[in-house]
C-alpha positions, -999 to +999 in steps of 0.1 A: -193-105-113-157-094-108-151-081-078-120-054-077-104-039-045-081-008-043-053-010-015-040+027-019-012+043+001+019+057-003+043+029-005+078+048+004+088+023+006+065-012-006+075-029+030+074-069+029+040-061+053+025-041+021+035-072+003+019-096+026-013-076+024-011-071-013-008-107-019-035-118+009-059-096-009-049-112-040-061-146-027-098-125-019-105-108-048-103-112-084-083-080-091-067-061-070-056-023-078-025-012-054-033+021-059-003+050-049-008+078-039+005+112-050+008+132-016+030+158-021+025+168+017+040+134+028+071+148+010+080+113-003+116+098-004+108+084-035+092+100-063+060+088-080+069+070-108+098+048-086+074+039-062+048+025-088+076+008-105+093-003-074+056-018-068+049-032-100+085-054-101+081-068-064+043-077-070+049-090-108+041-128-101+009-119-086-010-121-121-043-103-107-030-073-091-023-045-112-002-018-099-010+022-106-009+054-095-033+086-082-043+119-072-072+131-057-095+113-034-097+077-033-136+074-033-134+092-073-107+062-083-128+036-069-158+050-093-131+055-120-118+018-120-150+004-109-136-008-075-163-022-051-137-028-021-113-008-007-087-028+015-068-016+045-038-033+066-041-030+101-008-031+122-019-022+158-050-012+181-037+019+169-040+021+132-079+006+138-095+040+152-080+061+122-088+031+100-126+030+111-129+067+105-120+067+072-136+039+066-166+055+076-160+087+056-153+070+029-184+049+030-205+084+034-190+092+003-196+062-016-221+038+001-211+014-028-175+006-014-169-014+013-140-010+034-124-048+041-091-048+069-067-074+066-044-077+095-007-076+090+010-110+098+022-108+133+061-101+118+051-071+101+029-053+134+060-031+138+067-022+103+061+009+083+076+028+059+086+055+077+110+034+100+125+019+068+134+051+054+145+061+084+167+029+090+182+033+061+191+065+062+214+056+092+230+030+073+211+003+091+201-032+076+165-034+067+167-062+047+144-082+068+117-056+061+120-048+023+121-073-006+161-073-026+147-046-054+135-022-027+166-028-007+189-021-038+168+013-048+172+025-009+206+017-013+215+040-042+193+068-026+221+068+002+245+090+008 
């Protein structure tokens, strides 16, 4: 049996901690769907499609992760591509209680996913997208926390 885990989120931007989990996950399953999501209320800094491809080119040596995109609630694309896992990275103590909850909604949902958290390597506890972007946007060097594609695309995005 193939097993297939979705780890969905936004990715604006892929960090080098959602690479670390992507490819840790890798090493777990037998596919692996990074799965973005279209959340318009997020009000992204990169659109859709660049994420996903932004996504697809840093993760490209990973042969067994596939890289697309979604709307809607996660629970339907797991049915849709047959996912049995759903993986979550876990920064801080603080992440974990929002984590379990969804986790457990998730689960009410669709008893036939399980929920799997992989912690982020102690380099990346600090790291999310949000204080990339907002790095960036100040000029600042963040290319410690982004891989040299990502780093290129938030470069042209400045002003």
């Amino acid at each position: 049996m193939t097993i297939t885990a979705i780890y969905p989120g936004t990715f604006d931007p892929v960090t080098n901690g959602h690479i670390d989990v992507a490819r840790r996950a890798a090493k777990l399953f037998d596919r692996v769907v990074i799965a973005i999501a279209h959340n318009p209320d997020k009000r992204p800094f990169f659109p859709l499609e660049e994420r996903e491809d932004l996504a697809k080119q840093v993760l490209a040596d990973v042969p067994n992760i596939e890289v697309r995109s979604f709307r809607g609630l996660l629970v339907n694309c797991a049915r849709e591509w047959k996912a049995q896992v759903i993986v979550r990275g876990l920064r801080a103590v603080s992440d974990y209680e929002y984590e379990v909850q969804l986790a457990g909604l998730n689960r009410q949902m669709e008893p036939d996913v399980e929920t799997v958290f992989i912690s982020a390597d102690r380099e990346f506890t600090f790291l999310s997208s949000s204080m990339v972007r907002e790095i960036a946007r100040l000029d600042g060097d963040v290319s410690d926390f982004v891989h040299p594609i990502v780093l290129e695309a938030l470069k042209q995005r400045s002003p």
